[in-house]
C-alpha positions in Angstrom: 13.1 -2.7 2.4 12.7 -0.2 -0.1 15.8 -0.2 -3.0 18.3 1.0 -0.5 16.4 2.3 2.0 14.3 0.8 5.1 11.0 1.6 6.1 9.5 1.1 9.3 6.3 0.0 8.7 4.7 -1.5 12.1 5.7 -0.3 15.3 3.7 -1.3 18.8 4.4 -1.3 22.5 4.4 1.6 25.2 7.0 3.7 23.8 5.7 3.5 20.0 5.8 7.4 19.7 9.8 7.6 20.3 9.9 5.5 16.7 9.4 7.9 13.0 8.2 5.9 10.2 10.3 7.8 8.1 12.7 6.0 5.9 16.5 5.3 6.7 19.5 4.0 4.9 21.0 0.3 4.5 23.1 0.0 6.9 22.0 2.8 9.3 21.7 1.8 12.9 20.3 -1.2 14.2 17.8 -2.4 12.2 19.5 -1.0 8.8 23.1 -3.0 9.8 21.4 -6.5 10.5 19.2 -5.7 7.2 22.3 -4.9 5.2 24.8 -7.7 6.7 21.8 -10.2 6.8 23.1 -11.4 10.6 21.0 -10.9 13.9 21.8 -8.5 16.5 21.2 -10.5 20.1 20.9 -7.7 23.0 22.3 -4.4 20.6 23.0 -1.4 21.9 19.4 0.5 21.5 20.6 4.3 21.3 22.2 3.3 17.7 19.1 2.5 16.1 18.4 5.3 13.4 14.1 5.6 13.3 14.5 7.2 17.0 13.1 10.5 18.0 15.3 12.1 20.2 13.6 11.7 23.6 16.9 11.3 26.1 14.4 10.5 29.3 12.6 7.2 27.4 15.8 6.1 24.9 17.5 5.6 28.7 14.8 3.0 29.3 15.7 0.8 26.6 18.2 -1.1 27.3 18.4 -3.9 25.0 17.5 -4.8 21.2 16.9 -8.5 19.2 17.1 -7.9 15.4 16.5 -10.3 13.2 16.9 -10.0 9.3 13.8 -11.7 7.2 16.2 -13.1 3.9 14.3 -13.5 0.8 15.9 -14.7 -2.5 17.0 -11.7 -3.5 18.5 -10.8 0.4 17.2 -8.9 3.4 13.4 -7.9 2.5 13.0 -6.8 6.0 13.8 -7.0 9.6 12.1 -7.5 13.0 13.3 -5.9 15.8 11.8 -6.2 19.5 12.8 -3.7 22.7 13.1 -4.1 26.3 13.7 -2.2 29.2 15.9 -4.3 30.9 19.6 -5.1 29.5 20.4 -8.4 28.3 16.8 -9.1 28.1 16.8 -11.6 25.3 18.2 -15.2 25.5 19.4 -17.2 22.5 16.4 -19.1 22.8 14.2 -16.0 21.9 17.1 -15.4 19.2 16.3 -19.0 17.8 12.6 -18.8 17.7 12.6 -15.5 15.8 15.3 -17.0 13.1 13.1 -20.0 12.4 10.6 -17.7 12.2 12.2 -15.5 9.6 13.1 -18.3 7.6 9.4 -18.5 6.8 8.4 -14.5 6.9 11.1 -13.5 4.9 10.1 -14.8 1.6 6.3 -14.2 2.7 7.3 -10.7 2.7 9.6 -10.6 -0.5 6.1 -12.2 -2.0 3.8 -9.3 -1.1 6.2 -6.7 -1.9 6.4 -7.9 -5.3 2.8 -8.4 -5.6 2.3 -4.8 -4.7 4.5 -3.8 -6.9 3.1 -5.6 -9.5 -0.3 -4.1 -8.6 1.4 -0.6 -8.9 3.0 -1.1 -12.2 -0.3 -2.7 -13.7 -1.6 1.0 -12.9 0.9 3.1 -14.6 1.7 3.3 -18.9 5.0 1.6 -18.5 6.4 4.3 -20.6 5.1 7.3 -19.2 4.3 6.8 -15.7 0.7 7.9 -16.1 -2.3 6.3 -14.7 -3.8 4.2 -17.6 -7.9 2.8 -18.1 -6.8 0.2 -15.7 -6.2 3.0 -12.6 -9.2 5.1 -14.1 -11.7 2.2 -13.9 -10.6 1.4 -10.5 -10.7 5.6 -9.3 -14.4 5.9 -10.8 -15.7 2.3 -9.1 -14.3 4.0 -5.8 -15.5 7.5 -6.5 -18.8 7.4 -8.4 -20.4 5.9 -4.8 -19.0 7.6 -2.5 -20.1 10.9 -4.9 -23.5 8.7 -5.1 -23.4 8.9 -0.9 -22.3 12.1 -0.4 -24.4 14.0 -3.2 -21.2 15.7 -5.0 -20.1 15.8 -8.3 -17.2 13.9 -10.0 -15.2 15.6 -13.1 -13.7 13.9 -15.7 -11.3 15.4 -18.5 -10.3 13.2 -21.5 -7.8 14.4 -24.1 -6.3 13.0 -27.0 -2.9 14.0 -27.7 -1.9 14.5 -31.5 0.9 12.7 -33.1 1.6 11.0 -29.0 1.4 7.5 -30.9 4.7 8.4 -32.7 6.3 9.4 -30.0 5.4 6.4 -27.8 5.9 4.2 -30.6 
């Protein structure tokens, strides 16, 4: 989950190139109504989900859909969704192994998120947005050796901004 938006981030299995990793609503198909209402979906109707490519020959395949939300704290971080070619293919067995499991993943994943985040912000001025000595340090100890390795150059410009200390003050 990203604000109010989810992203599909991992996607494996045979027909992995039907799936976009672009972003979709809260609440939009599948994946984004169990997300949003924080309750599994046990054998869903696959043709709703939303991060489809429109292939009619393969989205006739899969039949059935088990989406589970992973809860954090704050609500839905996430939520994992499995396919399968037959319908009815899931039992509430597999539903109860994947919510036990969620109960553990879902605040596993609320944790990285905000540690990335946190990594992110520690970048960026707070004020501005722009990359600070922090993000610089860490751009020249990646570029300086692979410049080293590769023989090329790297430029650096510096300036100092009159009067920006007023202003940011």
């Amino acid at each position: 989950r990203r604000q109010d938006d989810l992203e599909p981030v991992y996607v494996l299995g045979g027909h992995e190139s039907l799936f976009t990793k672009a972003p979709f609503p809260m609440g939009g198909g599948l994946s984004g109504w169990v997300a949003q209402n924080g309750m599994p979906v046990l054998n869903g109707n696959v043709s709703l989900e939303a991060c489809y490519t429109n292939d009619s020959d393969v989205l006739t395949n899969l039949q059935s859909a088990l989406a589970v939300p992973f809860v954090g704290r704050k609500g839905a971080t996430g939520v994992l969704t499995l396919y399968h070619l037959d319908r009815s293919a899931f039992s509430q067995d597999d539903l109860r192994i994947l919510e036990a499991a969620s109960a553990h993943i879902g605040p596993a994943v609320e944790g990285a998120l905000r540690f990335r985040e946190a990594e992110e912000t520690a970048a960026r001025d707070h004020l501005t947005g722009v990359a600070n000595a922090r993000a610089l340090a860490a751009y020249l100890d990646r570029e300086l050796p692979r410049a080293g390795r590769e023989q090329s150059r790297v430029g650096l410009v510096d300036c100092d901004l009159d009067g920006f200390k007023q202003g940011n003050d």
